[in-house]
C-alpha positions in Angstrom: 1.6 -4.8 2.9 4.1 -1.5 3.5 4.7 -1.7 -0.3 4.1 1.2 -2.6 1.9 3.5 -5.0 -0.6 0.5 -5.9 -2.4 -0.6 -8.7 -4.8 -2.9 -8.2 -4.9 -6.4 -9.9 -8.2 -7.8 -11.7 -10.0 -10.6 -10.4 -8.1 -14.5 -11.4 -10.0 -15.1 -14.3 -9.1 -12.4 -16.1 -5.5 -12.9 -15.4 -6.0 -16.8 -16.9 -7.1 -15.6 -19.9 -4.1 -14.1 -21.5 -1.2 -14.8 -20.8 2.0 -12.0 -21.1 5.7 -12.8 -22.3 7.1 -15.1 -19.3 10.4 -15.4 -18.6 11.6 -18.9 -17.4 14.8 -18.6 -15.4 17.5 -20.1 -17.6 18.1 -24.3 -16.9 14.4 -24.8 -15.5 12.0 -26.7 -17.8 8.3 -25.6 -18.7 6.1 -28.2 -19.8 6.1 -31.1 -17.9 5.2 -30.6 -13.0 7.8 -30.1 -11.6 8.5 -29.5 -7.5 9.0 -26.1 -6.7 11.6 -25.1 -4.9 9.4 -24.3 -1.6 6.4 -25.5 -0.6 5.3 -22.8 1.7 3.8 -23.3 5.4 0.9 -20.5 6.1 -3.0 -20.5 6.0 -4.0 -23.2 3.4 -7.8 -23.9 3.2 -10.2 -25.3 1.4 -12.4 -22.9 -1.1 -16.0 -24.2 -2.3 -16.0 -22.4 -5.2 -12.7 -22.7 -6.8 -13.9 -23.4 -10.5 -13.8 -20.1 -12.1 -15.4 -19.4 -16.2 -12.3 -18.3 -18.1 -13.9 -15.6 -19.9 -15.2 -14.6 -16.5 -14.7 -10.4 -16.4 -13.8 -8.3 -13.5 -16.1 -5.6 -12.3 -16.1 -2.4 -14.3 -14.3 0.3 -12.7 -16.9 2.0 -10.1 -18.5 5.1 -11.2 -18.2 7.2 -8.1 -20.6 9.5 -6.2 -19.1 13.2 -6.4 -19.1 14.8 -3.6 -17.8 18.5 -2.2 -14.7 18.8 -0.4 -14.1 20.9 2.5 -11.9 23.8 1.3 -8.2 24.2 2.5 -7.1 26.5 4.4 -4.5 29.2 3.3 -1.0 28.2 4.0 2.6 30.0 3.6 4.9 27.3 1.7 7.7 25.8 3.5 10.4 25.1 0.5 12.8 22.0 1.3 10.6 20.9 4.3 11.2 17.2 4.6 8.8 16.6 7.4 4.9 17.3 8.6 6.7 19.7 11.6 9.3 21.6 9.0 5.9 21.7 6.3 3.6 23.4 9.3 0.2 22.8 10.8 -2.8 24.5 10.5 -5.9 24.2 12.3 -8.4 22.5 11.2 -12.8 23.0 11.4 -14.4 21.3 15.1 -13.8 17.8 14.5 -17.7 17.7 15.4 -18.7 19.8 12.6 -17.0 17.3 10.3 -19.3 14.7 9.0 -18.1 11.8 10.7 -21.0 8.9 9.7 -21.3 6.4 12.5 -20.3 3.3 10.8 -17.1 4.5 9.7 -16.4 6.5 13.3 -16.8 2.7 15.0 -14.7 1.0 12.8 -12.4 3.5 12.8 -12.7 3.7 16.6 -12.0 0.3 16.7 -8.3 0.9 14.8 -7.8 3.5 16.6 -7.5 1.3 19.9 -5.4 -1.0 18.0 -3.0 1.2 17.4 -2.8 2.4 20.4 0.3 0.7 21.9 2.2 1.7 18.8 1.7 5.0 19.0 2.2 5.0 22.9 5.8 3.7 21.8 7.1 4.3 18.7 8.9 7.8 18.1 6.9 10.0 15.3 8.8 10.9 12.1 6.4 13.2 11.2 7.8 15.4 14.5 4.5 16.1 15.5 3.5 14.0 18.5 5.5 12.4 21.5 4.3 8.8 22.9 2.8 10.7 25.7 0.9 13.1 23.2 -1.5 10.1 22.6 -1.6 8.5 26.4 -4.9 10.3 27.4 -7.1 9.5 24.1 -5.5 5.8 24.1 -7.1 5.2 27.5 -10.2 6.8 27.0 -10.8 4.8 23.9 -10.7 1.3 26.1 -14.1 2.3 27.1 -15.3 5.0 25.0 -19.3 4.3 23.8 -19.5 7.2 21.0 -17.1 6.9 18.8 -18.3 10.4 17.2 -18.2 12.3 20.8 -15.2 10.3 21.5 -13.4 11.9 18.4 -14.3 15.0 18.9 -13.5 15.2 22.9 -9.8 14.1 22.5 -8.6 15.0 19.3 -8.2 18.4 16.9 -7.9 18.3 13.3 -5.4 20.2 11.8 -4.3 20.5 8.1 -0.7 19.6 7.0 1.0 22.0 4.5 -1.7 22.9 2.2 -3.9 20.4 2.6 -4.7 19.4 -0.8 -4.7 15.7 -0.9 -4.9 12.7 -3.3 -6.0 9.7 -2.7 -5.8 6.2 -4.6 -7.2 2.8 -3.6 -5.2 -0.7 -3.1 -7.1 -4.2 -2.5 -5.7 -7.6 -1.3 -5.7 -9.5 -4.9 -6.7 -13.1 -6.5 -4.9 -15.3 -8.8 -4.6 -18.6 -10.0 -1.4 -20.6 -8.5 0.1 -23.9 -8.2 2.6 -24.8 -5.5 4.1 -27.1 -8.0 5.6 -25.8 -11.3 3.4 -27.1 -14.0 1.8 -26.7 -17.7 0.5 -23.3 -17.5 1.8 -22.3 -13.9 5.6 -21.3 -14.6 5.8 -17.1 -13.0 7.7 -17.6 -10.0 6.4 -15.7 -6.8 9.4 -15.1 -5.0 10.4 -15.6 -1.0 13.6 -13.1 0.1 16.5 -14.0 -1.1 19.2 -15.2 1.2 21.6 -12.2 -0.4 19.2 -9.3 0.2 20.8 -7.2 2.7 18.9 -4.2 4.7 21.3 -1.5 5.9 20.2 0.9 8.9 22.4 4.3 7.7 21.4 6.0 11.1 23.7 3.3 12.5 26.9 4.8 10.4 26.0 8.5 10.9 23.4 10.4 12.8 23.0 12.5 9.9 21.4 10.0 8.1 18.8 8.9 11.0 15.9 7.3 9.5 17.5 6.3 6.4 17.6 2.9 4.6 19.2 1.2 1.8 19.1 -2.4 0.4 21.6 -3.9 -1.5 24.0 -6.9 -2.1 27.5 -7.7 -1.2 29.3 -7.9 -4.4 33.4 -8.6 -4.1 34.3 -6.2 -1.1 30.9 -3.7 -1.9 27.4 -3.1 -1.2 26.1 -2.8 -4.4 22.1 -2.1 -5.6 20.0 -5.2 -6.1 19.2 -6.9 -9.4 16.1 -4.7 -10.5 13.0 -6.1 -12.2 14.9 -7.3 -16.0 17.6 -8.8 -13.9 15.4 -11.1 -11.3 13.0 -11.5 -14.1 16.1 -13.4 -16.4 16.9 -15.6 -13.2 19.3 -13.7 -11.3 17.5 -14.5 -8.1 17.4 -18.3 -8.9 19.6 -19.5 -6.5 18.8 -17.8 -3.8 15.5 -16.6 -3.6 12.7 -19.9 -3.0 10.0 -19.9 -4.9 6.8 -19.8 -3.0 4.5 -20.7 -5.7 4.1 -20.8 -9.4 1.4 -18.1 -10.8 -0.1 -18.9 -14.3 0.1 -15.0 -15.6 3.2 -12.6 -15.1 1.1 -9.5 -15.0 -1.2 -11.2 -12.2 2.3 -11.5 -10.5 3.0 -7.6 -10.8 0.3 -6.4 -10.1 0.4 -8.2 -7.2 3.6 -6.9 -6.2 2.5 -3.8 -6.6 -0.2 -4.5 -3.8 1.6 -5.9 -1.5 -0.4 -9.0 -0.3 -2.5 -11.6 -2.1 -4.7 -15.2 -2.0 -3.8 -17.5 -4.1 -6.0 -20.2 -5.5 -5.0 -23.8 -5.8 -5.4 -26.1 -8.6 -7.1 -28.5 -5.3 -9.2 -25.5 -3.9 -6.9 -24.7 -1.2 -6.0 -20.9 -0.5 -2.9 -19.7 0.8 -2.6 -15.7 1.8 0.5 -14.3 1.6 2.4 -11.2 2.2 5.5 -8.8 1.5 8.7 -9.6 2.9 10.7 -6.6 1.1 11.4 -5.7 -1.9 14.4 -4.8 -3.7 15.2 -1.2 -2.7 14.8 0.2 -6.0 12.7 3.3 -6.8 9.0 2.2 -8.0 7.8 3.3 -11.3 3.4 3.5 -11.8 4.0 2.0 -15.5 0.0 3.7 -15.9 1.6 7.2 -16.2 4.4 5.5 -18.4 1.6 4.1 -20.4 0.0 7.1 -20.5 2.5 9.6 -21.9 3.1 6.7 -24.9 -0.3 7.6 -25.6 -1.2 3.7 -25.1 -4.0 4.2 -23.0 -6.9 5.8 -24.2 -8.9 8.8 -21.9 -10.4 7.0 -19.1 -8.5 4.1 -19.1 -5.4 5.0 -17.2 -6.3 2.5 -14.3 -6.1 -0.9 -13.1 -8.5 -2.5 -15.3 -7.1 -0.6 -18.5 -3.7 -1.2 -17.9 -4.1 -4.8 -17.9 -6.5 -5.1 -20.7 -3.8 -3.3 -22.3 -0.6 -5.5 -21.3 -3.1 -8.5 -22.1 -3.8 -7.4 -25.8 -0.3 -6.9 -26.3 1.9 -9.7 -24.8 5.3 -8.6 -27.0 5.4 -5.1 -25.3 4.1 -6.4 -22.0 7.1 -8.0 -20.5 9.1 -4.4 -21.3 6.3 -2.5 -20.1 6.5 -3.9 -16.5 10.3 -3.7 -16.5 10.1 -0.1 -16.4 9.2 -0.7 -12.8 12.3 -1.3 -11.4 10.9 -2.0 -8.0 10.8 -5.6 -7.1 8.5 -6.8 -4.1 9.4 -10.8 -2.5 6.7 -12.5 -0.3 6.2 -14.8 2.8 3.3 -17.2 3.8 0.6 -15.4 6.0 -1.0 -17.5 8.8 -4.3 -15.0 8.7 -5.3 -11.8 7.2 -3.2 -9.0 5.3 -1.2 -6.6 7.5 0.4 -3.1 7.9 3.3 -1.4 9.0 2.2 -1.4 12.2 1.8 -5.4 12.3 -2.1 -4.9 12.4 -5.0 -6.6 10.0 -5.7 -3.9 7.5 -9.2 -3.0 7.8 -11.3 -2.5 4.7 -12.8 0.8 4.4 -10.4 2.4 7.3 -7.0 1.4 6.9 -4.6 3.7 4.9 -1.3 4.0 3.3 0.7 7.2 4.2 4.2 8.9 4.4 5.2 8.3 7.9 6.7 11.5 7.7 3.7 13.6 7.3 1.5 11.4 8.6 1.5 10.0 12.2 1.3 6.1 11.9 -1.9 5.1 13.9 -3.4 8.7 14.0 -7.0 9.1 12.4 -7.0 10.9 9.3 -10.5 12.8 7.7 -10.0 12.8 4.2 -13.0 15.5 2.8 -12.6 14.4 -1.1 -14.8 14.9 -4.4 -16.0 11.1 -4.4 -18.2 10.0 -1.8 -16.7 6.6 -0.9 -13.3 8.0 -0.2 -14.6 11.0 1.8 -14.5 9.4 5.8 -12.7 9.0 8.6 -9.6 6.6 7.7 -6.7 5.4 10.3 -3.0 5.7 9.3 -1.8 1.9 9.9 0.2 1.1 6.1 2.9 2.9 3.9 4.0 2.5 1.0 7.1 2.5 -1.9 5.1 5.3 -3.9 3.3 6.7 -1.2 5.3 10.0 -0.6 4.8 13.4 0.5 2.4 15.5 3.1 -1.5 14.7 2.2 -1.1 11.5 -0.3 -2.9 8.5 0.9 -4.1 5.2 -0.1 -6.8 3.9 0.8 -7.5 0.1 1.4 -10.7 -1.8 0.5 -10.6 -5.8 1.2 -10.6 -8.4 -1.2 -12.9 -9.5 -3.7 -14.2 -8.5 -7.0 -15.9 -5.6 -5.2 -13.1 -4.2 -3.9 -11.2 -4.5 -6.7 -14.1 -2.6 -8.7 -13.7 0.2 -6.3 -9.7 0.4 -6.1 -9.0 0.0 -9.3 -10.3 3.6 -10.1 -9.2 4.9 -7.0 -8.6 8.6 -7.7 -9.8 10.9 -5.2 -8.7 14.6 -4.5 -10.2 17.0 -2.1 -8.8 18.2 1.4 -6.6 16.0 4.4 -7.6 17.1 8.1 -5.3 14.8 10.3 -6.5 14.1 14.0 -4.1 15.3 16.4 -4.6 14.8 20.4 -5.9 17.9 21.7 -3.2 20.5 23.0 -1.0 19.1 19.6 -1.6 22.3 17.9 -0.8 24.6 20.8 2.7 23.3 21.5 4.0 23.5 18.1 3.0 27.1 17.7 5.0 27.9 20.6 8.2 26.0 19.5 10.5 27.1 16.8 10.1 24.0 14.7 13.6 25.2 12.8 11.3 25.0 9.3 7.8 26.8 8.8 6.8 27.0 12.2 3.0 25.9 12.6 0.3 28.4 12.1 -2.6 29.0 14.5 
C-alpha cells in the first residue's frame, strides 16, 4: 500500500449505484467495448458470488466500544525536532503490565518475525535503533512459545514525544471493473506512466539524505507531475496503460486513497492490485475540506458520509476530489496486499506510520479510547498522510466488515512503541543534538 492518510471506500454496490461526473480522456469513445489499453497479468480468479443487488448498502459505520487510555507521560517539547531521536524518548509502564490479549500478542508475534530481516538490515530513520539493536529479540522470536512473556523479556516500551496519538483505519477495497472499456465501465485505473521520474536528493547532496521528489522532464527541467485535474482531463493518456476500466470515479479515489484493491469482473474473475506510486504531490483528506464547507453534517465526516455525499451530488463531486492533488497509479498483485516492507498486511496488526518516528517493523501498543484499536499493532506500512511522531493507521482486511470498522476509524489515546531492551539506556547517555531522551 505505502500510500497515504486513507479513507476507506464502501463496499461495490454502493459505488454502482451512482455514478459522479467522469471525465473521458479527450479522443476515446464511451458507449460502445472497447480494448483497453492493458490487459493486466496478476491473480485473476473465479468469484461464486459475483452478482451483487444494486441498492445493496454498505455496513453502517461501527459504533465502537470506549475504552480508557493509559495516560502519557510528561514530556519537555522539542521545537523543530524532525525525528523520533531529536523529539525524545520516554519510558514507558512494564510491557507486562500492559494488556497485551493473547490473540493479538500471536499474531503480532507472528509479524514481528517477519519483519525481522528488515529490521536486521535496513538503517532506522527514526535514529532510534541500529540493525544489531534488534539481533537478540529476532532470534529469540524463531522459537519463542509466549508471545506475551516473549514481549515482555526482550523489548521496553517507551513513549515518543508526548505520546498522544491518533489513530485512523484503512481497508483493502471492492469495486466493480471491466478489463475492457465498456457501457458503464469508462474510469480509467491507471499503471505508472512511462514519464514518471523518482529522484533520490541524498544522491545530489548529503544534506538532503532521505529526501525524495517525483517529477517529469519537461524541455531541459524536472518539473512537478500533472496533479489530479490534469491526469483526470487525459494528460496521462499516452503514457500511462490503463489497467482496468472502474464503473464509478469516486470508487476509483477512494481507492487510491487506500492504496490496494480487488476488483470484480463482469465474468466473476478478481484481480488484486496494488500501488505503484503516485504522483509526488501533497495529499489533501477532502473529509476535512468537506467539512469546513459545512457539507457534511456532525457525525458524518467519514468514509461512508463522504461518499453518500459525492453520490448525491455528482456536479460538485468531480471538483471535490480534485482538491486532492495527490495521484496514486497501480500494478497487478499476484497474492495479497503489501507494505513498505514488502510483507502481506495483516488485518488487525499491520499499521501505517512515519518512518521517522516510528521504527518500521517494531511493535507498537496503541492504549486508545475505542476498544478495537487499543492492541498490540506492528509497524510494516506508511503512508502519504501519515506524518508525524504518534499518528498511525491502522489496517483491517477486506470485506464489508472491515470497511464498517475503518471507515470510522478515529481513535486517540496514548502510543507506547516497543523498543529492544537496553534502547532506552543508550540514548540517555548520548547527546542526540535535539531533546536528548528522558529517563
Amino acid at each position: 500500500m505505502s500510500v497515504r492518510a486513507r479513507w476507506s471506500t464502501p463496499a461495490a454496490a454502493l459505488l454502482l449505484a451512482a455514478c459522479v461526473g467522469r471525465v473521458v480522456p479527450p479522443g476515446e469513445p464511451t458507449a460502445a467495448p472497447v480494448r483497453s489499453e492493458r490487459s493486466p497479468p496478476g491473480r485473476s480468479e473465479p468469484v461464486a458470488d459475483y452478482a451483487r443487488p444494486p441498492s445493496r448498502a454498505p455496513l453502517p459505520v461501527r459504533q465502537p466500544v470506549p475504552a480508557t487510555p493509559i495516560a502519557p507521560q510528561p514530556y519537555v517539547p522539542a521545537p523543530g525536532a524532525t525525528n523520533a531521536a531529536a523529539t525524545g524518548i520516554t519510558a514507558g509502564p512494564p510491557i507486562a503490565s500492559l494488556p497485551l490479549a493473547p490473540e493479538a500478542a500471536s499474531v503480532a508475534l507472528a509479524s514481528f518475525r517477519a519483519s525481522c530481516p528488515s529490521l536486521l538490515r535496513r538503517t532506522d530513520q527514526s535514529g532510534l535503533t541500529r540493525p544489531d539493536d534488534w539481533r537478540p529479540a529476532c532470534a529469540a522470536a524463531a522459537q519463542a512459545g509466549n508471545p506475551a512473556r516473549f514481549f515482555a523479556r526482550w523489548f521496553e516500551a517507551v513513549q515518543v514525544g508526548d505520546g498522544r496519538a491518533f489513530a485512523t483505519g484503512y481497508y483493502v477495497p471492492e469495486l466493480a471493473a471491466s478489463l475492457d472499456r465498456r457501457s458503464g465501465y469508462d474510469e480509467p485505473i491507471y499503471a505508472r506512466p512511462s514519464d514518471l521520474i523518482d529522484v533520490d536528493l541524498g544522491q545530489f547532496s548529503d544534506a538532503l539524505k532521505g529526501k525524495k521528489v517525483r517529477g517529469r522532464v519537461q524541455g531541459r527541467s524536472l518539473v512537478p507531475y500533472y496533479d489530479r485535474a490534469a491526469i483526470e482531463a487525459g494528460a496521462i493518456r499516452r503514457s500511462a496503460p490503463v489497467l482496468a476500466w472502474a464503473a464509478d470515479p469516486a470508487s476509483v479515489f477512494f481507492l487510491q486513497v487506500q492504496g490496494s484493491g480487488v476488483l470484480r469482473l463482469p465474468d466473476g474473475r478478481v484481480l488484486r492490485i496494488g500501488y505503484d506510486g503516485g504522483n509526488g504531490r501533497d495529499y489533501t483528506g477532502i473529509g476535512g475540506t468537506m467539512r469546513a464547507r459545512g457539507l457534511l453534517a456532525p457525525g458524518q465526516a467519514n468514509m461512508q458520509g463522504i461518499v453518500r455525499y459525492l453520490h448525491e451530488h455528482p456536479d460538485e463531486a468531480r471538483g471535490i476530489m480534485d482538491e486532492n492533488r495527490n495521484f496514486v497509479f497501480f500494478r497487478p498483485l499476484a497474492g495479497d496486499a503489501v507494505g513498505a516492507l514488502g510483507l502481506p498486511v495483516v488485518a488487525g496488526t499491520s499499521a501505517a506510520v512515519d518512518p521517522k518516528f516510528v521504527s518500521l517493523g517494531a511493535p507498537v501498543f496503541l492504549s486508545m479510547d475505542r476498544a478495537d484499536a487499543s492492541s498490540l499493532w506492528v509497524a510494516q506500512d506508511t503512508g502519504g498522510a501519515i506524518r508525524g511522531a504518534n499518528r498511525f493507521d491502522t489496517f483491517w482486511g477486506e470485506g464489508d466488515e472491515a470497511a464498517a470498522i475503518a471507515g470510522g476509524m478515529s481513535a486517540h489515546g496514548t502510543a507506547f512503541l516497543l523498543l529492544p531492551v537496553g534502547t532506552l539506556a543508550r540514548l540517555g547517555g548520548a547527546d542526540n543534538s535535539g531533546a536528548a531522551a528522558q529517563r
